[in-house]
Each structure stands twice: as C-alpha cells, then as structure tokens.
C-alpha positions as CSV (number, residue, x, y, z in Angstrom):
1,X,39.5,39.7,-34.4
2,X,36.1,38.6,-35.3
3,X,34.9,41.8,-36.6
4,X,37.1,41.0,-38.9
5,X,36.7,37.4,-39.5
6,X,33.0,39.1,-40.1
7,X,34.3,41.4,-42.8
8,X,36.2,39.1,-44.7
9,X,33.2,36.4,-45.2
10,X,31.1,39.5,-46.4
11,X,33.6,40.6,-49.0
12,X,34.0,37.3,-50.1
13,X,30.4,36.6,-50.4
14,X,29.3,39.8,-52.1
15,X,28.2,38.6,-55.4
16,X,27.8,35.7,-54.7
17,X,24.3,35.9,-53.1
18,X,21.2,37.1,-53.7
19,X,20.3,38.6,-50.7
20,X,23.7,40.0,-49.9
21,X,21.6,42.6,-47.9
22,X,20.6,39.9,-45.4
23,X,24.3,39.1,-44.8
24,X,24.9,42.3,-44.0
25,X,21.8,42.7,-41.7
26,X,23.3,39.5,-39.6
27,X,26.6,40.6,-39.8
28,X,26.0,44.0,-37.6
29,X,24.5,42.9,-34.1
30,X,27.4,40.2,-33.7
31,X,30.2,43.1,-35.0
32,X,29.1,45.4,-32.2
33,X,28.7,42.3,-30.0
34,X,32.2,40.7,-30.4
35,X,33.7,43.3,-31.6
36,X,37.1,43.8,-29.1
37,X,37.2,39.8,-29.2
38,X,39.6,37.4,-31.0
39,X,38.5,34.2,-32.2
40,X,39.7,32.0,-29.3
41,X,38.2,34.9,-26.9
42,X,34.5,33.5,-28.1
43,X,33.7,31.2,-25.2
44,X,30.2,29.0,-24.4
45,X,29.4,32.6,-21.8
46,X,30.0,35.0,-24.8
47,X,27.9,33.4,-27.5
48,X,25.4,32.7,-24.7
49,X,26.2,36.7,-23.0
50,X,24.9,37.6,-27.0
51,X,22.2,35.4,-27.6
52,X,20.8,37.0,-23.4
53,X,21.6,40.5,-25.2
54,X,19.5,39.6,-28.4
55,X,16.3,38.6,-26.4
56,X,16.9,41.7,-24.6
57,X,15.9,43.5,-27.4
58,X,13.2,41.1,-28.3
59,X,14.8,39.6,-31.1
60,X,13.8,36.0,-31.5
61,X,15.5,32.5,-31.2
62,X,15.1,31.6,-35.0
63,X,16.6,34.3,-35.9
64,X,19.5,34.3,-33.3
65,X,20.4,31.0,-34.7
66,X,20.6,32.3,-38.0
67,X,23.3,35.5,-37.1
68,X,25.3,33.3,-35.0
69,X,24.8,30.7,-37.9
70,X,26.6,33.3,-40.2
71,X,29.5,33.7,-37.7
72,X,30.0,30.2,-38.0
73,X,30.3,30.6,-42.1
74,X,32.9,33.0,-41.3
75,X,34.6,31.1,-39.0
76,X,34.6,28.3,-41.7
77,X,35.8,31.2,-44.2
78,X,38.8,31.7,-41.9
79,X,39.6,28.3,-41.8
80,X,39.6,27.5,-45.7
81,X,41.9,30.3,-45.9
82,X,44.0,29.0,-43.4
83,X,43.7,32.1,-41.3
84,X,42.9,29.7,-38.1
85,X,43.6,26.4,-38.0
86,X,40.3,24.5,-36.6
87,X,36.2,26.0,-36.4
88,X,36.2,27.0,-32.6
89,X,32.5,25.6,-31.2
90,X,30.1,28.3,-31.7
91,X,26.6,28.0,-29.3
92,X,23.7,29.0,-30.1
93,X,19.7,28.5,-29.2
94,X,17.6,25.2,-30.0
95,X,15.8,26.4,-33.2
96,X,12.0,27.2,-31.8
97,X,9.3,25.3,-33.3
98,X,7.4,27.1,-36.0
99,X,4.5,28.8,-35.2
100,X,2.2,30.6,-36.8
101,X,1.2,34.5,-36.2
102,X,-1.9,36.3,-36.5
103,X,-0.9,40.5,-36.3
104,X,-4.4,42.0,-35.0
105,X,-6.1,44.9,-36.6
106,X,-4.3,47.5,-34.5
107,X,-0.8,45.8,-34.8
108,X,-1.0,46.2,-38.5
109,X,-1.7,49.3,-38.5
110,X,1.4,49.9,-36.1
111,X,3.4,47.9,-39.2
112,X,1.9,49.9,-42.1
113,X,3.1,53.1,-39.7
114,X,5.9,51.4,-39.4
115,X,6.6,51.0,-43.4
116,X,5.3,54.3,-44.2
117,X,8.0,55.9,-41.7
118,X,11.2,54.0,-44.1
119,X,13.9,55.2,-44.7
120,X,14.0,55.4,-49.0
121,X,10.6,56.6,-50.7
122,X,10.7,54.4,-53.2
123,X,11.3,51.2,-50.6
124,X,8.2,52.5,-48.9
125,X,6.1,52.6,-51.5
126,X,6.7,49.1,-53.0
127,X,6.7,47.7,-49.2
128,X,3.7,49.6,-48.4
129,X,1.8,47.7,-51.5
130,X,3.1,44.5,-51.0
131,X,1.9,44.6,-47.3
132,X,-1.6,46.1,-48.2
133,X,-1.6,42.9,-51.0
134,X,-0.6,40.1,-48.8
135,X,-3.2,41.3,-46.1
136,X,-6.4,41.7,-47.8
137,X,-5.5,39.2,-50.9
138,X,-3.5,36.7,-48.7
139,X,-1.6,35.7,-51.9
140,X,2.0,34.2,-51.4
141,X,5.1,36.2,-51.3
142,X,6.4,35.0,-54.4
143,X,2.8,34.7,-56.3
144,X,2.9,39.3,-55.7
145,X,6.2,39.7,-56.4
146,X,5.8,37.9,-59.5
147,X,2.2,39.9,-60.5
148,X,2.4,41.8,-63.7
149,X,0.2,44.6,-64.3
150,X,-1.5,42.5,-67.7
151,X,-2.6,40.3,-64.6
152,X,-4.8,43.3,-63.3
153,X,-8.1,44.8,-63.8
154,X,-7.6,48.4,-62.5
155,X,-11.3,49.1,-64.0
156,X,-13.4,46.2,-63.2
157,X,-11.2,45.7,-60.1
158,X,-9.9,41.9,-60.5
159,X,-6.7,40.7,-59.9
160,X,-5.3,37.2,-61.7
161,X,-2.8,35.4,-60.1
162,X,-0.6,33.3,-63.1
163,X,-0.2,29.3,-62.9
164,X,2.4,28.5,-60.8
165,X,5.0,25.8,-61.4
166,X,3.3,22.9,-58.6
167,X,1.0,20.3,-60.4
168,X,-2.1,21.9,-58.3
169,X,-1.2,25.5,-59.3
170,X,-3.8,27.3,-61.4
171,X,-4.7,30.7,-62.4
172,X,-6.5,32.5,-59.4
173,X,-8.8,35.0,-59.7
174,X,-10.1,37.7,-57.3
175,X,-12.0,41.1,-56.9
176,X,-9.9,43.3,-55.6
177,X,-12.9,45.9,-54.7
178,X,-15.0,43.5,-52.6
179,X,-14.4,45.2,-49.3
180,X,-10.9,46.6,-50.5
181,X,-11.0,50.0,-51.5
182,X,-7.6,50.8,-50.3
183,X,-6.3,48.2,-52.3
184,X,-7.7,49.3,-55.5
185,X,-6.8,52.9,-54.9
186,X,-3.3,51.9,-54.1
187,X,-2.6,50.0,-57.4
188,X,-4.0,52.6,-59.4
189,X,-1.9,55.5,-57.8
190,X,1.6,52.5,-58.2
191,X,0.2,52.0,-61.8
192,X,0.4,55.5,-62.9
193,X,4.2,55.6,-62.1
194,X,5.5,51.9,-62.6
195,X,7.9,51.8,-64.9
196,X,8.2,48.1,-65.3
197,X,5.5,45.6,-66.5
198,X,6.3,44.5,-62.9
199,X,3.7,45.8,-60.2
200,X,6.5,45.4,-57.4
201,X,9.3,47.2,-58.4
202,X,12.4,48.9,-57.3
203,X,14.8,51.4,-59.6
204,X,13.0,49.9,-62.9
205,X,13.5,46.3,-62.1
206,X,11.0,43.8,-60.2
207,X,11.7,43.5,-56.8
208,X,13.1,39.9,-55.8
209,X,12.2,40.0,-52.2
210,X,11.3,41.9,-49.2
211,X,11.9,40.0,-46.1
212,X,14.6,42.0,-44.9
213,X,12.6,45.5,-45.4
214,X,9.4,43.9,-43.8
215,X,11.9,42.1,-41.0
216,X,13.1,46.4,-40.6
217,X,9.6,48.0,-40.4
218,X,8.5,45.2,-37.8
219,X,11.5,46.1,-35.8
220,X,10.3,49.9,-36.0
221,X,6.8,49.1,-34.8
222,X,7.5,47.8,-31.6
223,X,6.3,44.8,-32.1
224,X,7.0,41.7,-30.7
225,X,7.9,39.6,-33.6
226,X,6.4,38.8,-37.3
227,X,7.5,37.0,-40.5
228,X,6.4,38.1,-43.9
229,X,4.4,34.9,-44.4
230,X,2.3,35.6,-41.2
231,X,0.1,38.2,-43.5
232,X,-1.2,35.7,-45.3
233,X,-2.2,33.7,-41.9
234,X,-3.6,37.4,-40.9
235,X,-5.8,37.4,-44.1
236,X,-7.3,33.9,-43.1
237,X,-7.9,35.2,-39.8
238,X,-9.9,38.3,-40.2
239,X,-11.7,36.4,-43.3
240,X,-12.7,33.5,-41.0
241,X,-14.1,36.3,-38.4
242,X,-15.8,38.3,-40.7
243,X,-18.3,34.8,-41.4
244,X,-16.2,33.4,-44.3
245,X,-16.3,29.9,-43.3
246,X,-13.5,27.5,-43.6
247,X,-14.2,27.2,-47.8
248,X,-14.6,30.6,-48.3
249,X,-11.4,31.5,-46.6
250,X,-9.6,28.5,-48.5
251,X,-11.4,29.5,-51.9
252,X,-10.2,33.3,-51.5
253,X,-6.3,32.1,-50.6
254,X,-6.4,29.7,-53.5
255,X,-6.3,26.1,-51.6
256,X,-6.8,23.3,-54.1
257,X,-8.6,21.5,-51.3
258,X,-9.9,24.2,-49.0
C-alpha cells in the first residue's frame, strides 16, 4: 500500500533530517489521498486526480511537486529495500516559475491573526516576532533567526544585524523605533522571558527554521498563497510607497548596491 510505502520512508528518515517536520507535513495529504491504493494502483489519472484535489484547496503547483516529489523518495526507499522491484512513473505539475509576492496591509493582518490563533503558545510567540521582524525590518530569514539579543538596543532602539559569511556581507544597522513601535514593544516583552542568548527561540534552544509554521498559519488565514521570503518583498513594498525611493528601500534591506 502506499500509505505504507509512505510510513516506512518517514521512519527511515527520522534523524536523519533537519526538518523531519516538513516530511511529515508532505507525507499527510498524499496518505489520505492514496491511501486504499497499492503501488501499481498509482496511474497517470490518480497522481493527476491528486494534484486536481490539491488546487482544490488552493494549494499551489510548487508545492505539489514537492509532496509528490517525496512519494517518489519513498518509492525509491521501496525499491533499495527490494520491497518493489522498479520506481513506477510518478506525474506531477511543471514546476511554476518563481514569482514574487507582496501580502497587502490587510492580508498581513489576516496572517498575524492567523499566527496568533496557533496551536502551541510558545510557537506563537516566536512566530509572531519573527513575522513582525521580517515585515518592518525586511532582514533575511536566516540573518533573524541567527539575531542574538547582544545584537540589540532595547533602550536606544537599534538593531545590528552580524557579518554574514558572503564577501559583500557587513554588519547592518537599524532603528528599530523609526515608525515601529510594535516592534520595539514586542522585543522588550520576548526579552524579559528569553532564556537563550538567542532572540528566536523555542524550549531554550534557537529556533532553526520556521517555514513550515509560517507555511501553517498562511494556510489558516485563507489566503491564497505566501512563502516566508515574500515578507521581506512586503517590507520593500510598503517602504517604496511610503516615499522611500529605490536607495532608501535598498539602504534599509541592506543591498551592497541598492
């Protein structure tokens, strides 16, 4: 059955992985999908029958590709094991070409409603930063996850950003208080109970990534679709409307050449 071609690859890969969560995440749409199917039941119509019940629920293309992408790592599981003796053809969508998405003023409110109304309090909280971060700092995923709280100036209200690893990449420093209030009063609240040097964290440790919790709040909001990265192109947005210019928006995101 492939539910259980599914369950194998997961057991096999747990530990493996660092986001063994995402796996997971993939793995549950195609087990309630193909669930009463065999392997040689999983024709061209069926993986095409899920990728029609997918859009349905306004799940994108790119990330279609990537859960029938995992059944085809389990199929590949079953096969090294010698549980089936060839990869049966799996279809799935072209991958979409990339495009990049703005979330308007009212949509990110419906996401931070959407983060606030998480399952785990602690989840919530560190998502509900992150998000408030990316959209008024536009900073990189991995520059905030990365932020300790020796990088912030919770009474002058300025925020460092460290060197990063590229050639171009030099400290980057911003008010947080020029026309973020929110902001300021969030990291003070986070900073009071962090117990890490870490100013994303989760169960004492630093959070390594949040694509799959921002992937579950956009989900709740009703929203068409949104990536994690898409904050950051939100932040240039609203700073380009509000007069920045094209320097001032490159300057505040931390472009070498703006």
């Amino acid at each position: 059955m492939v539910a259980n071609t599914l369950l194998d690859y997961l057991q096999a890969r747990e530990g493996e992985v660092a986001d063994f969560g995402r796996l997971i995440y993939c793995a549950q749409p195609l087990s309630k999908y193909f669930q009463n199917l065999t392997v040689d039941d999983k024709t061209k119509d069926k993986c095409n029958g899920y990728t029609r019940a997918r859009r349905r629920k306004g799940i994108g293309d790119g990330t279609i590709r990537r859960e029938l992408g995992m059944l085809i790592s389990a199929l590949r599981n079953d096969n090294a094991k010698r549980r089936i003796d060839k990869v049966p053809m799996v279809w799935r969508p072209d991958e979409p070409p990339e495009n990049d998405r703005y979330f308007t003023r009212s949509e990110m409110a419906q996401v931070l409603n959407a983060v606030r109304l998480g399952a785990q309090k602690d989840k919530r909280r560190n998502l509900w930063l992150f998000t408030l971060m990316a959209i008024y700092l536009g900073a990189p995923k991995s520059h905030i996850l990365k932020l300790k709280w020796s990088d912030i100036d919770l009474v002058d209200g300025w925020i460092t950003f460290p060197k990063t690893r590229s050639k171009k990449g030099t400290p980057h420093r911003l008010p947080i208080s020029k026309g973020r209030p929110n902001l300021l009063w969030w990291l003070r609240r986070q900073q009071q109970i962090a117990t890490t040097p870490y100013v994303i964290e989760y169960r004492g440790k630093p959070v390594k990534d949040l694509k799959l919790s921002f992937a579950n709040a956009i989900e709740r909001s009703d929203i068409d679709k949104g990536r994690i990265h898409d904050l950051r192109h939100t932040c240039a947005s609203w700073l380009y409307n509000k007069g920045e210019g094209l320097d001032g928006v490159g300057q505040i995101l931390g472009h070498k050449d703006p």
